[in-house]
LOVEX-249876 format. One record per atom (N, C-alpha, C): residue in one letter; x, y negated, z negated. Coordinates in steps of 0.05 Angstrom, whole numbers, padded with zeros to 5 digits, always signed. Layout:
LOVEX-249876
aXYZ
...
end
This chain:
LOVEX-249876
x-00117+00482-00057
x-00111+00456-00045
x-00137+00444-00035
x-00144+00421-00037
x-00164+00410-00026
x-00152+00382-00008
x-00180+00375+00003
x-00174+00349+00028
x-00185+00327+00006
x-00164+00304+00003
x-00165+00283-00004
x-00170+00257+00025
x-00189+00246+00002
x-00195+00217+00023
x-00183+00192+00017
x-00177+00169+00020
x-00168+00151+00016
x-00196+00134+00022
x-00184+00101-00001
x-00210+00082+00001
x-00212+00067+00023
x-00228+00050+00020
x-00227+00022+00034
x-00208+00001+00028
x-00200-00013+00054
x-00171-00024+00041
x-00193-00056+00022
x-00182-00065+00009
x-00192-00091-00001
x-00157-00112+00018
x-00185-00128+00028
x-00169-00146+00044
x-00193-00170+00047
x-00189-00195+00051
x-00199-00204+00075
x-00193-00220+00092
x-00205-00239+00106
x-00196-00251+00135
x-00164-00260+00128
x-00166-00269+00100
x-00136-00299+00104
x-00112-00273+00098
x-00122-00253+00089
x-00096-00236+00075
x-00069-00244+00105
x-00046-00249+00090
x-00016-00244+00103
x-00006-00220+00104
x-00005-00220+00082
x+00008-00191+00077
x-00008-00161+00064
x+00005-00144+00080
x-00015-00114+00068
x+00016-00097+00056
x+00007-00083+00041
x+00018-00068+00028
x+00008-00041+00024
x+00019-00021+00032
x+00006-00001+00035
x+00022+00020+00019
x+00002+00037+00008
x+00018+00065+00000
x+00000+00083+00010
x+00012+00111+00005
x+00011+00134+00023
x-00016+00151+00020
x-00026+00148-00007
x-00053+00170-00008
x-00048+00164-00048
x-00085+00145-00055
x-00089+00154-00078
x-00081+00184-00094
x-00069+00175-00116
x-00068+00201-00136
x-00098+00207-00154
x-00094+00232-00164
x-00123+00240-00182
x-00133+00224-00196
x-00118+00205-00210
x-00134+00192-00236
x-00141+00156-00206
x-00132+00155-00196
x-00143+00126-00174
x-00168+00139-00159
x-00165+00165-00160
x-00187+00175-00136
x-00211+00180-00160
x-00208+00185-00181
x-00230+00191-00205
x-00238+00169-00212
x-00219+00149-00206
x-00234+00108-00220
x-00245+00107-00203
x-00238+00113-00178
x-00251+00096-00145
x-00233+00069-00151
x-00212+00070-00164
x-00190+00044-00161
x-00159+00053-00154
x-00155+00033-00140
x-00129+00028-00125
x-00102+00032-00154
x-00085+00051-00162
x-00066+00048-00175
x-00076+00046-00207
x-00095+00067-00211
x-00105+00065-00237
x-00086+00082-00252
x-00071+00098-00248
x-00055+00111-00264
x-00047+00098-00281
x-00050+00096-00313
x-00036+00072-00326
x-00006+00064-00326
x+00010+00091-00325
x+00034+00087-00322
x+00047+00084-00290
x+00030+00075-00273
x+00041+00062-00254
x+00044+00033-00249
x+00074+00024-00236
x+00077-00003-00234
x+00067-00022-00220
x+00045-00014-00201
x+00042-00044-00178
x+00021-00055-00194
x+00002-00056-00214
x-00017-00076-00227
x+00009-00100-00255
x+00022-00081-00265
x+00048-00100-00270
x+00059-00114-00258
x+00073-00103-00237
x+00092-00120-00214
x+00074-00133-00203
x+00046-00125-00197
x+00033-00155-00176
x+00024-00179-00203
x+00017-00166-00223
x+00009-00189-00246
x+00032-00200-00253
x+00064-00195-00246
x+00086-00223-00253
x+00090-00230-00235
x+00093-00221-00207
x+00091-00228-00182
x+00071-00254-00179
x+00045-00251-00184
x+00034-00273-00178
x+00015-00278-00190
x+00020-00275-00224
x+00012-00296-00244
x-00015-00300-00245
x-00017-00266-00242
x-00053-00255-00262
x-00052-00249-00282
x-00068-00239-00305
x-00059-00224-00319
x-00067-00197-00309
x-00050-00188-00332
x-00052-00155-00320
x-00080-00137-00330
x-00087-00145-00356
x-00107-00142-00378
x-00141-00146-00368
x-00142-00165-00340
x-00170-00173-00337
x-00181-00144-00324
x-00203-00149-00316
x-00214-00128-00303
x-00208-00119-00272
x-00213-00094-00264
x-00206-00079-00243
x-00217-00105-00225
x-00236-00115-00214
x-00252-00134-00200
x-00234-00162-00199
x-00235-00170-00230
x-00216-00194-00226
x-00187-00192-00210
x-00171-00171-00221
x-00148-00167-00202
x-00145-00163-00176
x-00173-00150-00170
x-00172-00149-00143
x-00175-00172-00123
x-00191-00196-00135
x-00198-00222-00126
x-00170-00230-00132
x-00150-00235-00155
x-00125-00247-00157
x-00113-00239-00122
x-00110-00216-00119
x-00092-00206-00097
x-00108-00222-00076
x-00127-00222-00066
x-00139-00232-00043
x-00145-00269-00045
x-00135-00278-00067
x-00132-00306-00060
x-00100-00306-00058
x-00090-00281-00073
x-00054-00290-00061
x-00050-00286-00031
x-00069-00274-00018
x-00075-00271+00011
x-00056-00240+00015
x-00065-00221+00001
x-00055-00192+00001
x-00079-00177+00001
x-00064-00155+00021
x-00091-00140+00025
x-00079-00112+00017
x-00094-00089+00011
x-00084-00061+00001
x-00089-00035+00018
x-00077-00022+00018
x-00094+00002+00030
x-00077+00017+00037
x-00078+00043+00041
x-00062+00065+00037
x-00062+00073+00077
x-00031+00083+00079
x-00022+00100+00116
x-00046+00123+00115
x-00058+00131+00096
x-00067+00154+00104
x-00100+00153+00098
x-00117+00170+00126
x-00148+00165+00118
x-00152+00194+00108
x-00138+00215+00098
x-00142+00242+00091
x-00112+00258+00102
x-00109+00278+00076
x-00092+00301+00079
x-00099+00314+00061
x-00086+00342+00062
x-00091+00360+00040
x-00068+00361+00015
x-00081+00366-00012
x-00068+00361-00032
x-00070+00367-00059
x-00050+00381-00065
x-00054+00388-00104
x-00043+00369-00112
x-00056+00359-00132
x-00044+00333-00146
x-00049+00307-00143
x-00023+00293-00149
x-00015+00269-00135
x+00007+00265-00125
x+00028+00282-00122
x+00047+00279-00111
x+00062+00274-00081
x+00064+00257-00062
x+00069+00257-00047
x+00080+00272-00034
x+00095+00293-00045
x+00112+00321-00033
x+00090+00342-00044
x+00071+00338-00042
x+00044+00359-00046
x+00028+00351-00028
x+00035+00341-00002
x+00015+00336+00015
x+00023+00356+00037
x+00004+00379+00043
x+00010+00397+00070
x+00015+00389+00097
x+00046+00396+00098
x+00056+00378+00133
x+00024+00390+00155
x+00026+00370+00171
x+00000+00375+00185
x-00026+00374+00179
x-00029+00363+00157
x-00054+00353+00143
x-00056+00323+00147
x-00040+00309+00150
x-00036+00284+00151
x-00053+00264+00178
x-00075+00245+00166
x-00089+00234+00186
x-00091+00201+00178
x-00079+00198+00192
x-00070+00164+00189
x-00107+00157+00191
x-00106+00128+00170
x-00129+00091+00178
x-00128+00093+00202
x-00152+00071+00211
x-00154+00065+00238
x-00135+00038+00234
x-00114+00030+00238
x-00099+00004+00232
x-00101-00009+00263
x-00112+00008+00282
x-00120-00015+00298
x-00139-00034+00295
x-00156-00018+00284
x-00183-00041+00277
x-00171-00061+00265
x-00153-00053+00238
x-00149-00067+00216
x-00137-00091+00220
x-00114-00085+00241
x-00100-00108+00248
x-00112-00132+00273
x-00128-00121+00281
x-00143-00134+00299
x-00176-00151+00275
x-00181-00142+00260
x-00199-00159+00239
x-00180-00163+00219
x-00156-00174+00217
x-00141-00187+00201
x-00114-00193+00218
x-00118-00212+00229
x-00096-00223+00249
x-00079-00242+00240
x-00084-00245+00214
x-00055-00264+00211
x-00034-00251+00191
x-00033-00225+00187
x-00013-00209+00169
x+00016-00209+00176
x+00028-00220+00170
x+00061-00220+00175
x+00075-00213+00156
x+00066-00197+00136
x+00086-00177+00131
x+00065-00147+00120
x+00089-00131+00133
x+00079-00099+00111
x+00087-00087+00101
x+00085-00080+00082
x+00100-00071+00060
x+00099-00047+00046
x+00117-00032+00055
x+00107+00009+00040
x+00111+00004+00016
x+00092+00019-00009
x+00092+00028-00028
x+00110+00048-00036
x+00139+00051-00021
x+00152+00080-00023
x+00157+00093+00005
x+00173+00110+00002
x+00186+00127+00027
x+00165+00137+00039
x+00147+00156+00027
x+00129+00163+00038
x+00106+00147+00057
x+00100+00129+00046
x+00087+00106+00057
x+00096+00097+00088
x+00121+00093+00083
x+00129+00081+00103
x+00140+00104+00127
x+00142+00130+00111
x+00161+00147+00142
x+00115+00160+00157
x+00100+00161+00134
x+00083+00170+00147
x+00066+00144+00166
x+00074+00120+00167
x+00062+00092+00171
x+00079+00104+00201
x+00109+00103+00201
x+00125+00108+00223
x+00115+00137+00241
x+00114+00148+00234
x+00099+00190+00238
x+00073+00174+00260
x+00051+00170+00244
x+00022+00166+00252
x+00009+00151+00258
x+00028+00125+00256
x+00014+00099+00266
x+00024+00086+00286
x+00051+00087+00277
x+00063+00063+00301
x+00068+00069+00331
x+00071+00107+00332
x+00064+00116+00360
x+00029+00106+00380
x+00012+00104+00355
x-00009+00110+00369
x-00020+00070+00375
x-00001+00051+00363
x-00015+00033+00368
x+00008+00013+00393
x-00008+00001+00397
x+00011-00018+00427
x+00013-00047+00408
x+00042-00050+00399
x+00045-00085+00394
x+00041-00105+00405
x+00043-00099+00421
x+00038-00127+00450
x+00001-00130+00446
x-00012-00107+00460
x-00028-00099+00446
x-00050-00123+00422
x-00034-00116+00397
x-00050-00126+00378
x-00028-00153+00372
x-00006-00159+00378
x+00004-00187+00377
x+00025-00183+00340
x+00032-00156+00348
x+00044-00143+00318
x+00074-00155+00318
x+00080-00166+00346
x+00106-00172+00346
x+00127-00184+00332
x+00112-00209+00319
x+00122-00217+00293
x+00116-00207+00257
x+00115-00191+00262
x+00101-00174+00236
x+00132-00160+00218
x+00137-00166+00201
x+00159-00154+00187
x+00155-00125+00169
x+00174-00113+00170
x+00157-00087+00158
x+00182-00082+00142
x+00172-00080+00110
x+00188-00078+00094
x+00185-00058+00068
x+00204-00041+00057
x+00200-00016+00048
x+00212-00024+00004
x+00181-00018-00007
x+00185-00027-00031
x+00197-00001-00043
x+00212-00007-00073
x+00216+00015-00086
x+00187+00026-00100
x+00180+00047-00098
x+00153+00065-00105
x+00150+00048-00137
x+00119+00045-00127
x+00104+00044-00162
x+00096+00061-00176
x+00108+00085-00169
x+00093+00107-00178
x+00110+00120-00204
x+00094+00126-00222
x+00110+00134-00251
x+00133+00155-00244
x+00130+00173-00219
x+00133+00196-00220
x+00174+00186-00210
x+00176+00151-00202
x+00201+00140-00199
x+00205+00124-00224
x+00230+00141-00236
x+00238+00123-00261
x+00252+00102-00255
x+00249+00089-00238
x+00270+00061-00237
x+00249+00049-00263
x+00272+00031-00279
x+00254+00010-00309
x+00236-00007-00289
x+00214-00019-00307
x+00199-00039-00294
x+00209-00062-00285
x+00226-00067-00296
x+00249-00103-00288
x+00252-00094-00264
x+00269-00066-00256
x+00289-00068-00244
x+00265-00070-00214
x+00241-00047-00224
x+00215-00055-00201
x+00205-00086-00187
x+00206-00092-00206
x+00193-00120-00208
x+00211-00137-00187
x+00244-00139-00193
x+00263-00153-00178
x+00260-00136-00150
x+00253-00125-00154
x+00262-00110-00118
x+00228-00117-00107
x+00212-00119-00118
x+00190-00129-00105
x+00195-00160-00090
x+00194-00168-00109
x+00198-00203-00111
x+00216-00212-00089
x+00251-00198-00086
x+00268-00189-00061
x+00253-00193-00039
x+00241-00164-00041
x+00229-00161-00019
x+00202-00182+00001
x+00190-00184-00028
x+00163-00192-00017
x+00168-00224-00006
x+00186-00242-00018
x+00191-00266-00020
x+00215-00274+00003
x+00229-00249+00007
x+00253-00249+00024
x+00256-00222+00041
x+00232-00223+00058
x+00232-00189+00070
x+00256-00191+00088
x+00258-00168+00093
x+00275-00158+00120
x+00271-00133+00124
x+00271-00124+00155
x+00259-00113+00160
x+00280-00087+00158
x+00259-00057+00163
x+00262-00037+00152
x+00263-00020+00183
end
């Protein structure tokens, strides 16, 4: 087992919305990119979502997301892990982002959005104890729980895509 790190979120000032998943897998941590697994869904679902293509380069897509005013970045700054599997991460290995900073140098995010269960119960675990809403002004912030992009969930791509769109366009909270 070894200790995996997580990136830098790509965001900036205007981002609304963040979207987070739980801890790059082997082949995103070997690009140094966000969801490079080919057979994962969030570079599909965000390219019909909001009308990039999917085909340009790692760079270009990443600029698409940040003029849709989305920012990325994973609940976790390191845990330990074989694989990529989210149930391969050793309980007690788990060390949440600083999302205070985050939310405090990106203050107009009103919505967040887990990449998956994991995302969101370890967002709930390691973050939300340690930060004060009042605090950082999180009060209006919606937090909403996507179906996983991850190959390793066979939901079809459609059926991904509609539950994004749901969600992202019509959150409620989680």
């Amino acid at each position: 087992m070894s200790v995996v790190t997580s990136f830098q979120p790509i965001a900036d000032k205007s981002a609304q919305m963040l979207i987070l998943g739980s801890m790059p897998g082997v082949l995103s941590l070997k690009a140094g990119q966000y969801y490079a697994h080919p057979r994962n869904a969030f570079w599909p679902i965000m390219a019909s979502l909001y009308n990039f293509s999917l085909h340009s380069t790692y760079d270009s897509r990443v600029q698409s997301l940040k003029a849709s005013r989305i920012a990325v970045w994973d609940v976790l700054h390191s845990c330990v892990r074989t694989g990529s599997l989210d149930s391969a991460i050793v309980n007690g290995s788990r060390i949440a982002n600083d999302f205070r900073s985050f939310f405090k140098h990106h203050p107009n995010i009103k919505i967040v959005a887990f990449n998956g269960t994991e995302a969101e119960k370890s967002f709930k675990t390691y973050v939300l104890r340690e930060l004060d809403m009042r605090e950082l002004d999180l009060g209006d912030v919606t937090f909403v729980r996507l179906p996983s992009s991850s190959p390793s969930h066979t939901k079809p791509l459609a059926q991904k895509i509609e539950a994004w769109r749901k969600a992202l366009i019509n959150p409620r909270p989680v």
